[in-house]
N, C-alpha and C positions, 0 to 999 in steps of 0.2 A: 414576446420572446418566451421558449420555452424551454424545459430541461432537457436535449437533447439527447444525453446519454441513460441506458438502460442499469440496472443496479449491477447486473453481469457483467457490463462493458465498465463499469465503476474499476467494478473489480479485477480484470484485466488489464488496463490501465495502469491502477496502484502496483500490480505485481510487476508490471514491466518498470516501472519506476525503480518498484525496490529492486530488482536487479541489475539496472541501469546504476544504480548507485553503488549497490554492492562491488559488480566487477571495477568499477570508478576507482573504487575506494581497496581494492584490492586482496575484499575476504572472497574466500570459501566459500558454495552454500551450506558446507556441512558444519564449518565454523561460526556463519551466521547462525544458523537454526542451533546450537550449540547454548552461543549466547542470550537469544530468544527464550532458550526452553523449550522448543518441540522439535519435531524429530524433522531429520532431513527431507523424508517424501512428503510431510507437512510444508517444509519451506518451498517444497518444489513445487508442490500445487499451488500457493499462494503466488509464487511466480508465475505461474502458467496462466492466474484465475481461474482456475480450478477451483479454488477455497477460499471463501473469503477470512480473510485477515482481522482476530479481535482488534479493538482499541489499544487493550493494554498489552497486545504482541506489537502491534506498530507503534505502539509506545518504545518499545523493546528496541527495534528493527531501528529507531530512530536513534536510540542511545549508544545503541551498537557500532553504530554508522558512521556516528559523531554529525548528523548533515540536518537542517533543517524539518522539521513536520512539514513544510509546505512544499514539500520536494516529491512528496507520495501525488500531490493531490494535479503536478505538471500535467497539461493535458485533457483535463476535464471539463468540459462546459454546464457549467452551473445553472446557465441562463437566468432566471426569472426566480431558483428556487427559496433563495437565499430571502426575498425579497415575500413572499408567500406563507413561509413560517412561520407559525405565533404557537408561543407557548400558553397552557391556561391553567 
């Protein structure tokens, strides 16, 4: 088995996520990207996957949100990669 998805599809993914959650949860995007610290056409690409999303902004996006970190990653097939990695 292998890592199905592309780093772009990563990222479009994660961005439907966070706004799958957002409108959930009943913020804004302008309110979201408020709390985040970057500007709205920023949140917006990050939704679209347009932009990929730092750590410590979906750090953000998650505190914001009040919802799980494991809520970004719904929908992603990992396959094999998880299982591949060594650190040295």
């Amino acid at each position: 088995m292998t890592n199905t998805n592309t780093a772009s599809e990563v990222d479009v993914i994660i961005g439907s996520n966070i706004r799958r959650i957002r409108e959930f949860s009943g913020v804004s995007e302008r309110g979201l990207a408020k709390a985040v610290g970057i500007s709205w056409s920023q949140m917006k690409k990050c939704e679209d996957g347009a932009r990929r999303i730092s750590a410590g902004s979906l750090f953000a996006v998650d505190r914001a949100l009040n919802c799980s970190i494991d809520e970004f990653w719904r929908g992603i097939d990992l396959g094999e990669a998880t299982g591949r990695t060594k650190l040295r």
